[in-house]
Structures are given as structure tokens and as C-alpha cells.
N, C-alpha and C positions, 0 to 999 in steps of 0.2 A: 469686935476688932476696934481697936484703938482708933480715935481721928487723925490724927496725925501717919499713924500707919497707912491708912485708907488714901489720904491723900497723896503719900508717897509711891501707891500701887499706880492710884488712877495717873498722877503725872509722869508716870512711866509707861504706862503704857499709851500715855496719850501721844508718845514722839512718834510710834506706829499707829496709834488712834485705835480704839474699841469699836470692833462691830457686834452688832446683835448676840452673837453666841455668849462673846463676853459677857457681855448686860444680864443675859437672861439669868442669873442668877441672883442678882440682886431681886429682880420681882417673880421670880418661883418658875422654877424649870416645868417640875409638874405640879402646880400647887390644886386649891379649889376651882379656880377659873378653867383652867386645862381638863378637870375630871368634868366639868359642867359643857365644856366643847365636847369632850368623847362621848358626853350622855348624849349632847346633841344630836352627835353622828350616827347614834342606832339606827335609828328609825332612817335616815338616809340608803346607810347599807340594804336594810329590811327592803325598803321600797325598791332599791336601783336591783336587787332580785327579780319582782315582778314587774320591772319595767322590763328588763333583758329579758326576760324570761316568756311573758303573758303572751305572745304572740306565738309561741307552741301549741296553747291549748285553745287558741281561737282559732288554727290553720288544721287542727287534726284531723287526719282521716284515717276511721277502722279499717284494717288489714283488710280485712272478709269485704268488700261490698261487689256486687252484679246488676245485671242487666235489671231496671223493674220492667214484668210485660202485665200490664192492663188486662190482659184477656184471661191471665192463670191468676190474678191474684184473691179469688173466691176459694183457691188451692192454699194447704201448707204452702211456710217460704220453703221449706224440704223440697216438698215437691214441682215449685215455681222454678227452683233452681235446677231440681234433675232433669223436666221436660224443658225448661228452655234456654239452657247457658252449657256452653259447647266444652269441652274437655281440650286443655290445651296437649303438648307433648307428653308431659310429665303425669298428665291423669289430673292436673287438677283446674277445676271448673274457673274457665275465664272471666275475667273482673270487667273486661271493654268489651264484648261480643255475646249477638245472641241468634239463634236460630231466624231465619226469614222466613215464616212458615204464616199458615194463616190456623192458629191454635184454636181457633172453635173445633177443628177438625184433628186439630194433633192434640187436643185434650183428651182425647179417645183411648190413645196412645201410654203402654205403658211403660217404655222407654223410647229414648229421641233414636232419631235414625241419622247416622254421624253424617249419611250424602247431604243434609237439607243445607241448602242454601244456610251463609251465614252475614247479619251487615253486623255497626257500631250499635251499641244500647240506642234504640228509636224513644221510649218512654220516662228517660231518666235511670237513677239507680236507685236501689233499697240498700241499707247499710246495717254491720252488726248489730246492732244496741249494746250488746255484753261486751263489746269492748270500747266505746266509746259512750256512754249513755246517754248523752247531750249532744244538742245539732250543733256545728260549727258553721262558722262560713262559709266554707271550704262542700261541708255538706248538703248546705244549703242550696249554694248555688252551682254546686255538680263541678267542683273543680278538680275531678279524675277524667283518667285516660287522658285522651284526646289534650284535657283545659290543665292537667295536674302542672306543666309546665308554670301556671299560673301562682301557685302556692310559693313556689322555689324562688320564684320573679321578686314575689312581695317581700320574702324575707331578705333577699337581695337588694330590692328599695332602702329597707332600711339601713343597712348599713353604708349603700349609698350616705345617705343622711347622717350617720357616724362620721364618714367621711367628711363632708361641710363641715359638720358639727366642731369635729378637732381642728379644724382649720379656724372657724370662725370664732367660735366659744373660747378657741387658745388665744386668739389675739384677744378676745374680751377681755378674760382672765387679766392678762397681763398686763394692757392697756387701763381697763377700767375699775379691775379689783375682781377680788377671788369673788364676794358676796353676788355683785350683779351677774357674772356669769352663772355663777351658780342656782340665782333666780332667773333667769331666761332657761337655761337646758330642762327646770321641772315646770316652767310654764309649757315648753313644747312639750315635755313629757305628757302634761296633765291635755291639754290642747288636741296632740297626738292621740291620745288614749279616748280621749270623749268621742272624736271626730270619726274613729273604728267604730265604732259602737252604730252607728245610723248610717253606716257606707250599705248602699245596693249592689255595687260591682267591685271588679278590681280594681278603676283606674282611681275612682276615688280612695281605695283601701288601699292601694301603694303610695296613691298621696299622702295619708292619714301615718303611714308606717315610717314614709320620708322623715314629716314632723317629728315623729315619735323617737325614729334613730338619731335625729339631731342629737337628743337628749344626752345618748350613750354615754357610759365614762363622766361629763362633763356634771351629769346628778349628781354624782357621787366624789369626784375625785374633786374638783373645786373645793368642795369640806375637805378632801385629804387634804392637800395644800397647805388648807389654810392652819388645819391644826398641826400637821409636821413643822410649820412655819414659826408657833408658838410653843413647842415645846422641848426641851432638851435634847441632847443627839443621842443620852443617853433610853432615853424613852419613845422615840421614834419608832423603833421594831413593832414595839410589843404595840402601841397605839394604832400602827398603820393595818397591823391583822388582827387585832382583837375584834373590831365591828365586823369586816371581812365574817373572819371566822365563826363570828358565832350568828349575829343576826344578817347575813346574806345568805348563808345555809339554813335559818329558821325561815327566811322567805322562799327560797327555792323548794324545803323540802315539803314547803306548805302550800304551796303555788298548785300542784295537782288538785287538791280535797277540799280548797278554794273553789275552781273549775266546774270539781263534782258537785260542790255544792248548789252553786250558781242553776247548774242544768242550761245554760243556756250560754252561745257565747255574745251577743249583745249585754245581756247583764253581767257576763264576768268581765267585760271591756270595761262595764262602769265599775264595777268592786274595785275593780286594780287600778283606776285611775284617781277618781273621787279622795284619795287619801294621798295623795299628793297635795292636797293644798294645806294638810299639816306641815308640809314642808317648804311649802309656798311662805308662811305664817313665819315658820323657823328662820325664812332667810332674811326678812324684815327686823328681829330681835337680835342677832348675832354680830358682835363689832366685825369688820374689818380686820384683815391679818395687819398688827400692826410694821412685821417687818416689812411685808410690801409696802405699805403707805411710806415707810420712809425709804426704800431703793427707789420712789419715786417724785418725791421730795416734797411729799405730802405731809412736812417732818411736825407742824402746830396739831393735826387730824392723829397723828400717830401717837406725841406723846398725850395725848389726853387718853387712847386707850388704853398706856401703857399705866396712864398714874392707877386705871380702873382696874387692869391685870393686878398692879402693884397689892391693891386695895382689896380684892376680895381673897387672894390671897394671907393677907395681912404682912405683908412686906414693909419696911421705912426703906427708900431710899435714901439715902444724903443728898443733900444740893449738889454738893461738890461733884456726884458720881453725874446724876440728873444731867447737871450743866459741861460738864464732860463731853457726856454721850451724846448729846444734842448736838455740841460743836464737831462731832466727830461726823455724824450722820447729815450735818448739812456741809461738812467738809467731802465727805465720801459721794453725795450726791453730785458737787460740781464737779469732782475729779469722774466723777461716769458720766457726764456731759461733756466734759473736755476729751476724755478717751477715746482713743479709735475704737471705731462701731462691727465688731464681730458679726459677720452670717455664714451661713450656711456653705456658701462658695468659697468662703477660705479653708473650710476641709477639704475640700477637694482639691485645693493649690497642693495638702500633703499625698504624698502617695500614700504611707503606710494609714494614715486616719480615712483618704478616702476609700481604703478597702476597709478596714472596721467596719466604716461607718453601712458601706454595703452589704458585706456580712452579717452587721447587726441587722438591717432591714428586710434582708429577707432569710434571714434566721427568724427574725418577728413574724412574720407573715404566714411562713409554714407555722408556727406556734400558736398564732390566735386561728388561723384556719382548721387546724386540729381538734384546738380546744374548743372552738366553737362546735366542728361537725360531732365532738363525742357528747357534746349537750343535749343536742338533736337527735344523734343516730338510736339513742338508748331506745327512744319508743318507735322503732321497727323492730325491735331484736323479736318480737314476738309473744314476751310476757304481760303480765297485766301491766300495765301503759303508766297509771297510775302508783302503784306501789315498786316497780324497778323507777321510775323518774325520782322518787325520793332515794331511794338509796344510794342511787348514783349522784344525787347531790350534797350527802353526807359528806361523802369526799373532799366537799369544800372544808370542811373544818381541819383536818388533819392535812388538807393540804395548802392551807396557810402556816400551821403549826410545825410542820416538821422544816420550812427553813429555816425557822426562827432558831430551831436546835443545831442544826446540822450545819445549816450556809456555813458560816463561819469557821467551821471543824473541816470538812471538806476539801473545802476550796471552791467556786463557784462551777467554775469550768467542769471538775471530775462529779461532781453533783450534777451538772444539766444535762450532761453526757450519759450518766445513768439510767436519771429518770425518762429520758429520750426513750433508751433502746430500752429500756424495760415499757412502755406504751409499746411501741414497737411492736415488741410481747406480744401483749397483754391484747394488741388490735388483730395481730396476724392469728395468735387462736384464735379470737372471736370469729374471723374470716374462714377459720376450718371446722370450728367445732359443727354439729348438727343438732346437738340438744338445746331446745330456748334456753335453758337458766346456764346452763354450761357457757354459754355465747353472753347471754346476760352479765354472768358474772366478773369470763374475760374483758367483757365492754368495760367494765365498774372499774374493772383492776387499770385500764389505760387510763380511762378519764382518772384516775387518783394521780395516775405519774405525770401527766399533762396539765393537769392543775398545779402539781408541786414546780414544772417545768416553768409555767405563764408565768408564777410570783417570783423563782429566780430570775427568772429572763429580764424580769420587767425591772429590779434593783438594778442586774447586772448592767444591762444598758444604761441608765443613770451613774455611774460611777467609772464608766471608760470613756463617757464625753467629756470633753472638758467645760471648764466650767463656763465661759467666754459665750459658748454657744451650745449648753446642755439643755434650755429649753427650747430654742430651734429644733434643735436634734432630736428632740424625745416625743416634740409635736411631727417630727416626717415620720421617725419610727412609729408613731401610733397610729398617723393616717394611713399606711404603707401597709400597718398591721389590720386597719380594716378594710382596708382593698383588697387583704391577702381572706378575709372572712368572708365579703360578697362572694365567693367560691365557696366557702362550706355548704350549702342548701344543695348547689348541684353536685358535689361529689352524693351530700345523704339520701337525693333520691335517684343516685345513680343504682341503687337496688331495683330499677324498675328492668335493669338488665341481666342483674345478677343478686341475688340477695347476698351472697360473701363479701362484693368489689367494694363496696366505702370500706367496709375495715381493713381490705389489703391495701388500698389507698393510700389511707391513715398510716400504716405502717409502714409502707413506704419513705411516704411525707418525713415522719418521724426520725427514720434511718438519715434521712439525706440534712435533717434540720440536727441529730447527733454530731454529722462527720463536721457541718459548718462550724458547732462548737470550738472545736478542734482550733479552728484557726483565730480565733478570739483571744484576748489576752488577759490572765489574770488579774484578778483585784481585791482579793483577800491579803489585807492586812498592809493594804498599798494606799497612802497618799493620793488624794484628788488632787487630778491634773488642774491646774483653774487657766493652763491659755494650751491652742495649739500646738507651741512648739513644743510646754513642756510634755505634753501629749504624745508627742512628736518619737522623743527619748526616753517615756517613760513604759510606754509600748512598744519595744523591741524586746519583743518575747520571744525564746525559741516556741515550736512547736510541743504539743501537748500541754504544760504547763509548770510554771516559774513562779513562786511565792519569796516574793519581797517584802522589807520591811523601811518602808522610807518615811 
């Protein structure tokens, strides 16, 4: 392009002034710099897998386990079990109870006699092997029956600690920069993770898990951020589920055979942690998003990353554009320090935004609590524990990918609403069927539509706040949404009442997180709002759904 042309652009657009989107073109939307951040972000996703994930296979308990008695065990476990573990209603041999008898003398005996006295397991318990091969903590220190409440608590802790996490980690973020947040959440991660490994009881192992959920979201998405931040809007999709997709699904679906490898869950605490400090490493080498450093007028810090984007790249800037956008960016900073200061309390001045906005949050809440309890619930369904946990976490891939197809064609609304009541489905079979792989399978099919559900929910919400207060907004939605998860562990061991009730649960949940849809307002193919008001007029949607083009 001509100089003179160039400069004709830039002093035109400079009477509205150039922000970042503009710019990015001159130093590479997606150049080498940007493919060198997504290389980054592999290994992040891989990890923030067995971070979310590592504390399933440290809390497991085999289906099968019973009373141990000391006095039969020179017996088969066969016959340990027929003479001393009592038959419930249904004929099958209870898991918390055993005969009160004095067995030198009922060893004699070659079946129990159903009068004998019966108390709680006095000796501990003995556990499958073939379905769990390795001790857990959970095994270890006898956290069924009576203690199993203990397991639900812990996973509970953590997401406590999610909760902080977003609260605290988000002001990080945005206060102190994407990078420092992003090194504090896998210091807790790695911290968290060591600290589980040498816990004796619970109370330190729910401390340990606190730490650890700190982590949640903030390992991982701080790098979102910061690369959504530097790269095209045109490139945004594909980048934000590409790691997703493929290396959080190679960690989940490798996270099982991990576990099995280990045989132990103290040494599989440290496998899954110990490699965190690759990421630790990574967050020390990685610039700073440089649009944030300048919305904070950190404008000398920013453009020197920008000359380096420019640079590896291989971009020229011109002066003229450089000297432009600087003026514009320390123009644009004093005009957001003179503006009146958006929060949270001004959506609620509107009516129509403060019902959205509650809609959305607890639209979110049923969605991560779902999607969380179909993470979990797979290893009750009954099958090998191991090989259904992978499969079901295949899911992840195809269920980043098909909004990338679809969103858009759809329409967000008749897309969530779908995949809703099709989980729904896919949960209310699993709640009827009686064959494991049958129930297996329908489990698979929900967690596919509940995954597809999380990644539209989570855009759609970001695109019907405005702009004024969309990180406010998307930090209560996300805390809300793991307030709404500290409830999945006791729905999934709500099978101790009923082995069908979580997936009719789930199904439930699902139907009522469907109909909520419903009252959301489109945003395919519609202009972001960037204040309140226009929020205000730009959502007056009828019912079901209205595609604009503004």
C-alpha cells in the first residue's frame, strides 16, 4: 500500500481513533508468534485435564467391597463372604454389615443363619482388586459406609476452592496481568497436588483439594485470555477449541491407565502434579497479553511486545501507523479513567438485564453441575471403571467441535435447547436401562450433549453481557457455576439410595436448564452490546427465538 494512502487511512480513522482489532493486522492476526502461543497452550490444556480430573482416581472405591472378619480370613474371600456378610432385601450381600456371631464356632457352619445378630464392619473392609487394582485413599483409610460421606465432602472442598479461586485469580487477572495469575493458579495446582500425596486424614486432604481447586479454570483459561487477546476475531474459534479438543481429551482419556500404572494413589498424586512445573517454567518465558497491558496503561510495556509480535512475525510497521496507535491507546486509557465505572449493580437497576443475567446464572449452575456429575457418575455405571472413563471422555473432542460447525447455522438458543433435552435422554435411559454397557452407553450419549451444552453456554453468556461489565458478569456466572458443581458429588453418590436416582436427577436438571433457555435471547449474527442500555434494547426478544442482523 502506498504511503500516502496509508497515511490517509490512519488520519481517518484516527478522528474515531484505532483500537487493538484495528492494529492487529499490521503485526499478524495469526502469524508465527500466535501458532508459538497455541504451541504453548498444549501442554496447559493436557495438564488442566489431570488437574480437574486426578482426584477421581485418588478417591475411588470398588463397587464390590464387605465386612473384613479376622477370624474367617484363613477361608476363600467366597466363603468369608457367604458365612459372614448378611443378605440385604434384594439378595445381595451387604457392603456396611456383618453377622455378630463368635465365628470359631460359626466356621463350623455351612451356611449363616439369617437370626444371628447383625452390627457395622468391626474389622475394616476387604475390597475388589478386579475392579480397582490399586489402594486409594478412600481405601485406605476406610471411607465407606458410615465415612463414605467423607469422599463427597472432599470433592466438595474443592470446588469450594474454585470458588475463591474465580473470585480471587479473576481480580488477579485483571488487576495484575493475565501471566501472574496464571502462575499462581499452577503454583496451587502443583502445591495442592504434592500436599495430597502425604495427607493421613481428611481434614488435611480437603485442605490439600481447597488448594488444588483454587487452581480450577484459572490453569487454563488465563492462557485462553491471553491468546484470544492476541489473535484475530477471525481465529478465535478454531484456537479457543483446538487445545480443548484435542490435548484435554488426550489427558482425560489417559488419566485412567496413568492411575493403573502408578498402582498407587500417593504416587499417582505425584505423576499428576510433578509436571506442572513445565508449566510453571512456561509462565516465566511467555510476554504478557499485550492488549491488556495497554487497557491499563501500561502503554511503554506493551508496545515493546508489540514491536516483538510485529518482529517474529516478520511484519514492518510504519511510524506513522506505530505513532498513531500509541496516541490512540494512551488517549483511550484516559478516556477509561475519566468514564463512569460500570458494576455489577447496574444491571440490576435494569429489569430486563437483571432477569438475563439471573437466568444465565443459574442456567450455568444446572450446566456445570451436570456436567460435572456425568464426569464422575460414569465409574458407578458398573463397567470396567477404566476403559468406560475413557470413552466417555472422547466426547470431549467432538464436543468442542461440533459448535464450531453448528453454533452459527443453528442459532445458539435452538442448539442448547437441543443438546439439553437430548442429555435429558440419553440420562433418563441410563436411569432405566438394567444392563451395565446399555446404562454405560446412554451415560456416554448425555455426557456428549452436556459437553456440547458447557461450550455453547459458556460463548453464549459472553456475548449477551455487555460490554461495560462482561468480565464482572462472566466472573459471578462462573463462581455461581461452581457453587452450582459443589452439588454434583452428592447428587453421584446419591446411588447409595438408589443406583438409577443421579441420572434421573441429571435428567431432570437438564429438562428445567432446557426450558430456562427458552427465556435467553438470541445472539447469532447480532452486534455486541458494549453498555447497559444498549443491552437494554438490544434484548427485547420475543419468546423462543429472533435472529437479527445489526
Amino acid at each position: 500500500m502506498p504511503s500516502q494512502r496509508l497515511k490517509q487511512i490512519v488520519f481517518k480513522m484516527s478522528d474515531k481513533c484505532m483500537d487493538f482489532n484495528e492494529f492487529l493486522p499490521y503485526i499478524g492476526e495469526f502469524g508465527a508468534y500466535q501458532k508459538r502461543l497455541l504451541l504453548y497452550m498444549m501442554p496447559f490444556a493436557f495438564m488442566f485435564a489431570l488437574i480437574y480430573l486426578a482426584q477421581i482416581f485418588i478417591l475411588l472405591v470398588p463397587h464390590d467391597h464387605w465386612c473384613r472378619i479376622e477370624e474367617l480370613e484363613s477361608f476363600p474371600k467366597a466363603k468369608q463372604i457367604e458365612l459372614g456378610i448378611p443378605k440385604d432385601k434384594h439378595g445381595v450381600f451387604d457392603r456396611c454389615s456383618m453377622y455378630d456371631v463368635d465365628y470359631k464356632l460359626a466356621s463350623t457352619e455351612t451356611t449363616p443363619n439369617e437370626s444371628w445378630p447383625q452390627i457395622n464392619c468391626r474389622d475394616g473392609w476387604m475390597y475388589d482388586k478386579g475392579q480397582v487394582p490399586y489402594e486409594t485413599i478412600s481405601t485406605q483409610y476406610h471411607w465407606v459406609c458410615q465415612k463414605d460421606n467423607l469422599a463427597t465432602f472432599s470433592i466438595a472442598a474443592s470446588f469450594v476452592g474454585s470458588m475463591l479461586g474465580c473470585l480471587t485469580l479473576g481480580y488477579v487477572a485483571d488487576h495484575w496481568g493475565r501471566i501472574p495469575a496464571l502462575f499462581i493458579a499452577n503454583v496451587c495446582a502443583l502445591v495442592g497436588g504434592l500436599l495430597s500425596a502425604v495427607c493421613t486424614n481428611f481434614y488435611t486432604f480437603a485442605a490439600a483439594s481447597v488448594l488444588q481447586g483454587w487452581s480450577y479454570d484459572t490453569c487454563f483459561t488465563a492462557f485462553y485470555i491471553l491468546l484470544m487477546e492476541t489473535v484475530g476475531p477471525q481465529y478465535r474459534s478454531l484456537t479457543a477449541n483446538l487445545s480443548l479438543a484435542t490435548f484435554y481429551t488426550i489427558g482425560a482419556c489417559g488419566l485412567p491407565w496413568i492411575a493403573y500404572a502408578c498402582n498407587n494413589w500417593r504416587t499417582f498424586a505425584v505423576v499428576t502434579s510433578v509436571p506442572i512445573i513445565i508449566l510453571i517454567v512456561i509462565c516465566l518465558i511467555i510476554p504478557e497479553s499485550p492488549r491488556w497491558l495497554l487497557s491499563v496503561g501500561k502503554v511503554k510495556r506493551g508496545f515493546k511486545i508489540i514491536r516483538k509480535v510485529a518482529k517474529i512475525n516478520g511484519k514492518t510497521v510504519p511510524d506513522d501507523v506505530m505513532v498513531a496507535f500509541q496516541q490512540c491507546s494512551e488517549k483511550a486509557y484516559l478516556e477509561e479513567q475519566s468514564a463512569k465505572k460500570y458494576t455489577l449493580l447496574d444491571i440490576f437497576k435494569s429489569c430486563r438485564m437483571c432477569r438475563i443475567l439471573l437466568i444465565l446464572i443459574v442456567n450455568w449452575m444446572i450446566i456445570a453441575l451436570v456436567y460435572d456429575a456425568h464426569v464422575r457418575v460414569i465409574t458407578n455405571v458398573g463397567t470396567d471403571i477404566f476403559i468406560t472413563f475413557s470413552l466417555a471422555n472422547l466426547t470431549e473432542l467432538p464436543g468442542g467441535l461440533v459448535p464450531l460447525v453448528l453454533m452459527d447455522r443453528t442459532g445458539r438458543k435452538i442448539m442448547l435447547f437441543t443438546v439439553l433435552m437430548l442429555c435429558a435422554l440419553g440420562s433418563l435411559l441410563a436411569g432405566l436401562f438394567s444392563r451395565k454397557w446399555d446404562i454405560a452407553i446412554a451415560a456416554i450419549f448425555g455426557r456428549l450433549m452436556v459437553t456440547i451444552a458447557y461450550n455453547v453456554g459458556e460463548q453464549w453468556a459472553a456475548e449477551i453481557l455487555p460490554t461495560v461489565v462482561r468480565g464482572q458478569g462472566l466472573s459471578l456466572v462462573h463462581v455461581m457455576g461452581a457453587a452450582g458443581a459443589v452439588c454434583s458429588p452428592f447428587v453421584v453418590y446419591s446411588d447409595d439410595y438408589s443406583a438409577s436416582l443421579p441420572m434421573k436427577i441429571l435428567a431432570g436438571l437438564a429438562v428445567v436448564a432446557a426450558v430456562l433457555v427458552l427465556f435467553l435471547p438470541e445472539t447469532t449474527n447480532v452486534a455486541l452490546p458494549q453498555t447497559i442500555e444498549e443491552a437494554e434494547t438490544r434484548w427485547a426478544q420475543k419468546f423462543w427465538f429472533q435472529k437479527r442482523k445489526l
